[in-house]
N, CA, C and O of each residue as an XYZ file, in Angstrom:
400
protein
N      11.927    -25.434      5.065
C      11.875    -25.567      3.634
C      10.468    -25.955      3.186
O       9.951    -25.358      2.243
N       9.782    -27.012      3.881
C       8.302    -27.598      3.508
C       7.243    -26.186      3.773
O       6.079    -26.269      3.381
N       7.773    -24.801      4.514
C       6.879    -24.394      4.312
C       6.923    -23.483      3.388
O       5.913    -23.075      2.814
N       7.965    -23.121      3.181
C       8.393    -22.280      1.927
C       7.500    -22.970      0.534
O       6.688    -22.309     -0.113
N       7.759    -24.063      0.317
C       7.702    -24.477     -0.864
C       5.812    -24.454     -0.545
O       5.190    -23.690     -1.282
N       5.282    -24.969      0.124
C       4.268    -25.041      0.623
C       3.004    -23.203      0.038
O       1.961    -23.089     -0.605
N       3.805    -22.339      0.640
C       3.302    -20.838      0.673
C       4.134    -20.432     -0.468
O       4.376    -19.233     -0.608
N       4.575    -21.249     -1.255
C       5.573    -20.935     -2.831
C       4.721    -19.460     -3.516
O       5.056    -18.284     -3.378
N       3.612    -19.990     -4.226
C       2.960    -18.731     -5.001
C       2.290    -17.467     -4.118
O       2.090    -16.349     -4.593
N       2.016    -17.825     -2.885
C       1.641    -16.418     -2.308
C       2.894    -15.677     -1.947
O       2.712    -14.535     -1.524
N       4.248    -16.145     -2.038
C       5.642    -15.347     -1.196
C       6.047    -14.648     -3.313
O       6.320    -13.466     -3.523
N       5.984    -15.493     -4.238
C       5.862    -15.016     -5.427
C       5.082    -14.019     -6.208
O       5.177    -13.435     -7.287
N       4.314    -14.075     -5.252
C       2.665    -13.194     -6.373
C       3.195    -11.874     -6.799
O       2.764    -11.164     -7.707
N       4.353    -11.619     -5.881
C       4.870    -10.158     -5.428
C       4.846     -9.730     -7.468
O       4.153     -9.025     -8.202
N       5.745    -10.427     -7.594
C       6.180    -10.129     -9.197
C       5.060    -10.694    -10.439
O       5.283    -11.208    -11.535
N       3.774    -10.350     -9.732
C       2.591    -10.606    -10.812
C       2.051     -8.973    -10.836
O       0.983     -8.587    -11.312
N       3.069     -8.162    -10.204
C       2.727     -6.898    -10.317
C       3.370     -6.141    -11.018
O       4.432     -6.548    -11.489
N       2.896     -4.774    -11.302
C       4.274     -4.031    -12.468
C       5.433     -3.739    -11.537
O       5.333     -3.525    -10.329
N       6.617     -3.760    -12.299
C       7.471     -3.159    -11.741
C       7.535     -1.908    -11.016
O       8.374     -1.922    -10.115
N       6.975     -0.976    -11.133
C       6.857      0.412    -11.358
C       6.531      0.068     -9.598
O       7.345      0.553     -8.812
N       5.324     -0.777     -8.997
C       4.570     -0.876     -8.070
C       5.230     -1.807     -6.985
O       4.419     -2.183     -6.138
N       6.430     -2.233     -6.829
C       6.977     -3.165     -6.006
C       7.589     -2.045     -5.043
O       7.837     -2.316     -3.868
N       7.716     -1.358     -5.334
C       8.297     -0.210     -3.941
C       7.471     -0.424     -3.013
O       7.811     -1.125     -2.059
N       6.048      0.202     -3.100
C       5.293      0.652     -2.553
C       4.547     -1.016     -2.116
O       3.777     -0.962     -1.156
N       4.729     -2.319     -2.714
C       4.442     -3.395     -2.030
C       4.934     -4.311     -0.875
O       4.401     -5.193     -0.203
N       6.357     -3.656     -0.925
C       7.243     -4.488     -0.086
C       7.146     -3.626      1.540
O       7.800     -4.111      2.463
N       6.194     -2.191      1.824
C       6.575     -2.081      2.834
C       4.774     -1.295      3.157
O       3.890     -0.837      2.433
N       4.957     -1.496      4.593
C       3.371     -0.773      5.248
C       3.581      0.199      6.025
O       2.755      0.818      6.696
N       4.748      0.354      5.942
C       5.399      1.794      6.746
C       4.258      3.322      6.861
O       4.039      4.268      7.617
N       3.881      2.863      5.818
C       3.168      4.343      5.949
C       1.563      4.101      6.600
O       0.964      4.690      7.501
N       1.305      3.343      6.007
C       0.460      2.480      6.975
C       0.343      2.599      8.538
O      -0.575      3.083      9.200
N       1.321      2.125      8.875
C       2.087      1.839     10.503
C       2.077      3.233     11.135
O       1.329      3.629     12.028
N       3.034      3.892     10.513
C       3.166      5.419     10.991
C       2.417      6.490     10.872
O       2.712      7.567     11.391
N       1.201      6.248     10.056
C       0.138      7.000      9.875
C      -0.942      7.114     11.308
O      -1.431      8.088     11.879
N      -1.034      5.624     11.557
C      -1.574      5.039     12.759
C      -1.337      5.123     14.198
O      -2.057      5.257     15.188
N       0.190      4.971     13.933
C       0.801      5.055     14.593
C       0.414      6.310     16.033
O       0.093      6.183     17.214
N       0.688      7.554     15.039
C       0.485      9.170     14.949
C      -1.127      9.450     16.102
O      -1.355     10.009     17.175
N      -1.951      8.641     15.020
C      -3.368      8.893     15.565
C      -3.570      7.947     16.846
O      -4.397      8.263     17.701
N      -2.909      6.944     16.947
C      -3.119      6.026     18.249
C      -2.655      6.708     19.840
O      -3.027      6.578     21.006
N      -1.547      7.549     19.031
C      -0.536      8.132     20.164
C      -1.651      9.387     20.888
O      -1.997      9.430     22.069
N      -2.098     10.444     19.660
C      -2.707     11.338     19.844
C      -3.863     10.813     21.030
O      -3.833     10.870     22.260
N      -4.797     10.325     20.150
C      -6.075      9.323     20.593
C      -6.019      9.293     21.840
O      -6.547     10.173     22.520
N      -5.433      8.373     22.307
C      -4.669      7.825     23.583
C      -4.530      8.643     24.830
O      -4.782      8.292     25.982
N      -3.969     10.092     24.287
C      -3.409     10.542     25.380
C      -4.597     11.644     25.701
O      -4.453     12.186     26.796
N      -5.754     12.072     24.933
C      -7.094     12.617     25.157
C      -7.843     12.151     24.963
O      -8.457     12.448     23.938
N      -8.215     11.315     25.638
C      -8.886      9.856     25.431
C     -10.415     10.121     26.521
O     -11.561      9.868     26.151
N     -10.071     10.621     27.744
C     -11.527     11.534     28.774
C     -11.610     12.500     28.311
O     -12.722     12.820     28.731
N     -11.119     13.731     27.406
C     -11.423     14.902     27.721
C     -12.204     15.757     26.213
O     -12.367     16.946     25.939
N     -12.505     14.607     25.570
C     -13.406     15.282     24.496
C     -14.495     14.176     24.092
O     -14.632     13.035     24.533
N     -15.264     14.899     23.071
C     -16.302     14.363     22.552
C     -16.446     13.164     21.736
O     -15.398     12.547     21.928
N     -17.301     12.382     20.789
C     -16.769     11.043     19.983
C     -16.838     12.636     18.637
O     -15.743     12.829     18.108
N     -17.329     13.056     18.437
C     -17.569     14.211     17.186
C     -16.244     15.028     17.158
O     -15.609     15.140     16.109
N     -15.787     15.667     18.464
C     -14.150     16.112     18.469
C     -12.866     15.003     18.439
O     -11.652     15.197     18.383
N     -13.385     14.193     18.478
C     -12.356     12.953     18.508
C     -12.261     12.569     17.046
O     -11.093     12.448     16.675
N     -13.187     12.343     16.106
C     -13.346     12.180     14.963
C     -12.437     13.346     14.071
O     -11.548     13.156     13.241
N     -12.957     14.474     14.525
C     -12.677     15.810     13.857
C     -10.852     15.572     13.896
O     -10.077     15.647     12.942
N     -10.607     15.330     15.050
C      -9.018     15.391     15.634
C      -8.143     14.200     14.544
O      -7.131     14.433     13.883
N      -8.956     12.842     14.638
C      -8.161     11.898     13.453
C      -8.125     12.115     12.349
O      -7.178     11.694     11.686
N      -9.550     13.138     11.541
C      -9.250     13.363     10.711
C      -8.565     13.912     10.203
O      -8.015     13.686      9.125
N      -8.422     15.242     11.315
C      -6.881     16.314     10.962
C      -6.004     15.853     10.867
O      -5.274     16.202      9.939
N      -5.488     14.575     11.974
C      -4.134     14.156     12.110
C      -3.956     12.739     10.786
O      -3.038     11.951     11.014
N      -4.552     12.559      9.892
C      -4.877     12.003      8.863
C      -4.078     12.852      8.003
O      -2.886     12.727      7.722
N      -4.955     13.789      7.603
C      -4.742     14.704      6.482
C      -3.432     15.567      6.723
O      -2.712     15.865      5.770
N      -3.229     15.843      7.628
C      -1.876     16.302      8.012
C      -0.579     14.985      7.737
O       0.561     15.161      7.307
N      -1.118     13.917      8.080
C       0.380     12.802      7.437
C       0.272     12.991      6.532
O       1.235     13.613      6.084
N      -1.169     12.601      5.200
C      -1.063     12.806      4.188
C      -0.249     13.728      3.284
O      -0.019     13.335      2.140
N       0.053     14.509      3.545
C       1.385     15.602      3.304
C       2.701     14.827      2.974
O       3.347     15.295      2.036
N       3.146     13.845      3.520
C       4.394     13.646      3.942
C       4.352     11.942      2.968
O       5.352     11.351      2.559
N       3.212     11.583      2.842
C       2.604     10.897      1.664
C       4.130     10.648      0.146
O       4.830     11.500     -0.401
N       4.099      9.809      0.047
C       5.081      9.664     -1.270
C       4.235      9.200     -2.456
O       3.441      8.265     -2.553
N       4.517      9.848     -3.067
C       3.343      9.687     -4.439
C       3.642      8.054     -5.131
O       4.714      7.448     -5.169
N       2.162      7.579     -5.688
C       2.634      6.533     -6.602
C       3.708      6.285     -7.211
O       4.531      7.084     -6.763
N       4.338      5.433     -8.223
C       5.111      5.304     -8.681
C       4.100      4.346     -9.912
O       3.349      3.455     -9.515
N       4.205      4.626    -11.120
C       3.403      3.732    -12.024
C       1.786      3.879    -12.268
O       0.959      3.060    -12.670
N       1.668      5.224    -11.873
C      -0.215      5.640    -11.847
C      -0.875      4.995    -12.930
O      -1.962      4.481    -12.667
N      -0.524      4.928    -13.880
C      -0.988      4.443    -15.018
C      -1.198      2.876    -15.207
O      -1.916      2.494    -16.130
N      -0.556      1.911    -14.308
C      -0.517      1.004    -14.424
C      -1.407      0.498    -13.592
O      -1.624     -0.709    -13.487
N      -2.021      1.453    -12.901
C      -3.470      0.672    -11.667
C      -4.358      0.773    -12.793
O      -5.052     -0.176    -12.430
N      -4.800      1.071    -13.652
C      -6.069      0.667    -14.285
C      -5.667     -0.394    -14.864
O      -6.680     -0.969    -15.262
N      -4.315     -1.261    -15.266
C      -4.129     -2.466    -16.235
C      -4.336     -3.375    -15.033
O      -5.164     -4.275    -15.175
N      -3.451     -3.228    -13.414
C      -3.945     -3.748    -12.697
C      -5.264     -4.428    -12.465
O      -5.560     -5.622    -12.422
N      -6.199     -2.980    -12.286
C      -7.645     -3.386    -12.173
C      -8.350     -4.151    -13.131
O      -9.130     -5.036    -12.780
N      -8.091     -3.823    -14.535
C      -8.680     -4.848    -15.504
C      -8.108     -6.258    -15.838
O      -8.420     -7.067    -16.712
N      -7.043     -6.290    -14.723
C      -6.569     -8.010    -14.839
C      -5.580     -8.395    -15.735
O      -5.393     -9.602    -15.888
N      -4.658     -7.290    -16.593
C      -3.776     -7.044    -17.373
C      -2.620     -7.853    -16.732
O      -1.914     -7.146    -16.013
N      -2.206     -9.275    -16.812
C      -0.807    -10.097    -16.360
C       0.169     -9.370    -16.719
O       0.271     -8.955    -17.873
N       1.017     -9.116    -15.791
C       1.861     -9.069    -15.211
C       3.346    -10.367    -15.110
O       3.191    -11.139    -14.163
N       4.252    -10.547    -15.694
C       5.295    -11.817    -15.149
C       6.670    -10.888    -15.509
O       7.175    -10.363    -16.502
N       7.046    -11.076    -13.546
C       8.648    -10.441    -13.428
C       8.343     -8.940    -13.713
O       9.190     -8.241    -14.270
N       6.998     -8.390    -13.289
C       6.767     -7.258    -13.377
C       6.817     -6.294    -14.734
O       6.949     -5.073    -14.815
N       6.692     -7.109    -15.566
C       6.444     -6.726    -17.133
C       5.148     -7.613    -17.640
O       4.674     -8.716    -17.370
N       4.778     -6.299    -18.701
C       3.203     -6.438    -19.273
C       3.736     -7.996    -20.258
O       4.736     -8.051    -20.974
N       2.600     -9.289    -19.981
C       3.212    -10.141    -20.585
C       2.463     -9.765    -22.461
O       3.324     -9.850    -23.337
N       1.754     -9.585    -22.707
C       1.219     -9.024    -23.832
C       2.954     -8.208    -24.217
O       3.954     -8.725    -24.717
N       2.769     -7.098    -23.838
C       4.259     -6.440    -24.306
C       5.709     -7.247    -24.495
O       6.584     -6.986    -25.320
N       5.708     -8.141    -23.642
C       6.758     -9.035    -24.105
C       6.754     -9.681    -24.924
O       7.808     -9.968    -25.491
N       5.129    -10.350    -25.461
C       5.459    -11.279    -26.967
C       5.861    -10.489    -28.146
O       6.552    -10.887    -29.084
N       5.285     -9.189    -27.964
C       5.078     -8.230    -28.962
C       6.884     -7.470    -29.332
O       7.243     -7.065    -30.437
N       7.581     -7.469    -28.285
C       8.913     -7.081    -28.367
C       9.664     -8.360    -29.078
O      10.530     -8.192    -29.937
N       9.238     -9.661    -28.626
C       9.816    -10.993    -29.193
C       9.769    -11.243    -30.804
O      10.218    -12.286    -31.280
C-alpha cells in the first residue's frame, strides 16, 4: 500500500491524457513485437553479412511491420498534447468549464 500511495501521481498521470489516446498508452506491444521480429532476424545472420546489409535488412523488416501498424486514435489531439493543453479524466479541462 505505502508504495502505491507513494508512486500515486505517476500510476495516475495515465488520465492527464485525452481519452481518444489511452489505448495506445496502456500497451508496448507493438513496440515489443516490432523488435521482437528484427532481434529474431538479426540473430540468426548475424556472420554472414555486412554492417551496411544488416542495416538495409532492419530497415526492411521495420517497414514491413509498419504495415500491420494500427493507426492513431485522436490525431488531432497530439498537437493540444504538445502545446500543454490539460487534460483531467481524459477530457479537455478548458471544454469542461465551457459545457458547465
Amino acid at each position: 500500500m505505502a508504495c502505491l500511495e507513494k508512486d500515486r501521481e505517476t500510476l495516475l498521470a495515465f488520465y492527464d491524457f485525452p481519452a481518444e489516446h489511452w489505448i495506445h498508452l496502456r500497451t508496448t506491444n507493438p513496440i515489443e513485437s516490432t523488435f521482437a521480429t528484427v532481434r529474431l532476424r538479426t540473430a540468426k545472420t548475424r556472420g554472414c553479412v555486412s554492417r551496411g546489409s544488416i542495416l538495409a535488412m532492419v530497415f526492411m523488416l521495420v517497414k514491413s511491420a509498419e504495415r500491420h501498424w494500427r493507426r492513431l486514435n485522436g490525431v488531432p489531439r497530439l498537437a493540444q498534447v504538445i502545446e500543454g493543453v490539460v487534460f483531467k479524466d481524459g477530457v479537455q479541462e478548458d471544454a469542461e468549464k465551457v459545457a458547465a
